[in-house]
N, C-alpha and C positions, 0 to 999 in steps of 0.2 A: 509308621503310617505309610500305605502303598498305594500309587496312584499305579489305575491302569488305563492303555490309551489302545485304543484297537482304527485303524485306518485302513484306506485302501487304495491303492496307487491310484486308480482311476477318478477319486473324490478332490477336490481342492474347496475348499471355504476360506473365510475372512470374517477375521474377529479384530476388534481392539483392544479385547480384554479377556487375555488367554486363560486367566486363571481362577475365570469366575463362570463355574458352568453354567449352563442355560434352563433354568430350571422347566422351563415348554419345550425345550429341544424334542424334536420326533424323534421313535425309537431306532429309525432305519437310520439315524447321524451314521459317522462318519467315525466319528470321536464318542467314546467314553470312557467318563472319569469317575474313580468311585475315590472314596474317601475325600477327606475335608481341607480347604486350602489352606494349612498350615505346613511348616515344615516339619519334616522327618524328624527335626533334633529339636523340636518346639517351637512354638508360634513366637514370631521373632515384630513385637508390638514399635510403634513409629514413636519418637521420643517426641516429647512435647515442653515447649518451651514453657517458661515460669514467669516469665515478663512482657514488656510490652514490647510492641512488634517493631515501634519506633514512628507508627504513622497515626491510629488511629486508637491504640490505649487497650486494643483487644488481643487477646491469648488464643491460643491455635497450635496445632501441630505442626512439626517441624517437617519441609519434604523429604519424605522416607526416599525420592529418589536417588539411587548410587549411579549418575551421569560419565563417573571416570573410563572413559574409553582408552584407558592407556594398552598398550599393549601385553598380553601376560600368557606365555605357551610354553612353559618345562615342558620337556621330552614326558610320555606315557611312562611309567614304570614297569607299564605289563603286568601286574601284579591286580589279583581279583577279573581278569578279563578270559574266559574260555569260551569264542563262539564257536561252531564248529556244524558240520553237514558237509550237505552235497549239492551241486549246481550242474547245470548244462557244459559248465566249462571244466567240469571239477571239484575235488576236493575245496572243503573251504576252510581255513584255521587262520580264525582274525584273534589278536592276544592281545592289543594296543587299544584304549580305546582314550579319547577327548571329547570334553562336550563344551559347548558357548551356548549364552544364554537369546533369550528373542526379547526383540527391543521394537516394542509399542506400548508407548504411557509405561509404567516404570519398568525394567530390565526384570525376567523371570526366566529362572532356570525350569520351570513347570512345562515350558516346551521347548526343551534344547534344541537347538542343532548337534549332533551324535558324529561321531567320528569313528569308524572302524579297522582295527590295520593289521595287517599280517607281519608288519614288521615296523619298525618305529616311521614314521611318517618324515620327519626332516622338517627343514623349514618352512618346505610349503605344502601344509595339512589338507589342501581343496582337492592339490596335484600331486597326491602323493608314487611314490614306488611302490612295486609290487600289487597286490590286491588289498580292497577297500572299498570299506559301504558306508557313505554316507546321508543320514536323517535329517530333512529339515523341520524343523515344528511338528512333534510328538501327535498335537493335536490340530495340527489345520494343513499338513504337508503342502505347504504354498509353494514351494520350489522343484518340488517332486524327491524322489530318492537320487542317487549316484552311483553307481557302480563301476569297480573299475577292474580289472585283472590282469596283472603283470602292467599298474601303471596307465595301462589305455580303456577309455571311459568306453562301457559298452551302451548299447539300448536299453533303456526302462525296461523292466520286466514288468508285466500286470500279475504282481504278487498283492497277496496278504499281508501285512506286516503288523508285531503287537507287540509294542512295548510297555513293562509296568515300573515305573520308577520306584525305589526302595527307600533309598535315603537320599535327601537333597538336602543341599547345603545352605543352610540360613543366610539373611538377609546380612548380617554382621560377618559372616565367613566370607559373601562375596564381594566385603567394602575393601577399598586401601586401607593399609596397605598392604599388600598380598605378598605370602610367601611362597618361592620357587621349592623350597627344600619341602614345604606343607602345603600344599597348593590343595584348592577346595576338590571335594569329593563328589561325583555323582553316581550312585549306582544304581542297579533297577539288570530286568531281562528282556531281553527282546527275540523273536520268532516273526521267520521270515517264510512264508509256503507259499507255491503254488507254480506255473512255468515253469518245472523243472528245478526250482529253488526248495530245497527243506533244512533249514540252517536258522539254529537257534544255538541260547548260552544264556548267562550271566557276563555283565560290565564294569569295572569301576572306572569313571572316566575322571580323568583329572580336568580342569578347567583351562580351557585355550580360546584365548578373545576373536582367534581368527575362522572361529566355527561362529561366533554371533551372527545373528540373521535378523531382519525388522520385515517388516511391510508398511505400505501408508497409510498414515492414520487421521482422519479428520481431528 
């Protein structure tokens, strides 16, 4: 299953519910999403309890929310990531990439924050060395893009950007307890045109809690 998200620097929205397209949305959005909001590896259904609840003697489903904000960032492997072009500044060959999920009403990887890196990033993914392009929400770019080259964050560029996710990792892949050595997978491609920017590839991002991003939610 492929979702694909087409945005544009200059657009910003706000949703509370990233994963549930807008079936009225006009065609000029910002965002679209084709295919169905399940995951990649199967629709991953909320468990439901068999008894009572302890209050009122009624049955229900269990919250499918995964709440644990623990910390979780293994190094990239580099392995599945070739983004590659040309910029105003340069050659561009990012091979690292990480992704964190967005957190309004239950956590989804369906609009990551993206992490892009010419060479492993270190401890601190936001600040990283070297050059790096970072995504925030696939579909509602709340925070704008990032860019950085050799480490210092340049000006937004009024680029194109199109990201189409391939495989996302189920609801059960991103609960605890999570492992470093297996750490969840997100891949997809992204394409980046215009000011000077023509720089696309393929991703496979591994999961880093410190690319998560929220906005407020009533």
């Amino acid at each position: 299953m492929r979702y694909r998200v087409v945005f544009l620097a200059s657009i910003a929205a706000a949703a509370c519910n990233p994963d549930k397209a807008d079936p009225g949305a006009d065609e000029s959005s910002s965002t679209v999403v084709s295919g169905s909001e399940t995951s990649a590896q199967g629709t991953s259904e909320a468990p439901t309890s068999s008894g009572s609840d302890g209050s009122d003697g009624s049955t229900g489903a269990v919250d499918p929310c995964n709440w644990d904000r623990s910390e979780f960032c293994p190094a990239p492997s580099g392995v599945g990531t070739t983004i590659t072009g040309t910029s105003p500044f340069g050659p561009v060959n990012l091979s690292y990439a990480l992704f964190g999920q967005f957190y309004c009403g239950c956590p989804t990887p369906l609009a990551p924050g993206l992490g892009f890196y010419s060479e492993p990033p270190g401890a601190d993914v936001r600040e990283p060395p070297g050059d790096s392009i970072q995504l925030f929400g696939a579909h509602l770019n709340w925070d704008g893009p990032v860019f950085r080259i050799d480490g210092v964050k340049i000006a937004t560029p009024d680029v194109e950007r199109s990201i189409e996710l391939i495989v996302v990792p189920s609801y059960e892949q991103l609960s605890s307890p999570l492992d470093e050595s297996n750490p969840p997978i997100l891949t997809g491609t992204v394409s980046i045109q215009g000011a000077g920017w023509d720089v696309s590839g393929e991703f496979a991002a591994s999961l880093c809690t410190a690319l998560d991003w929220s906005i407020p939610c009533e």
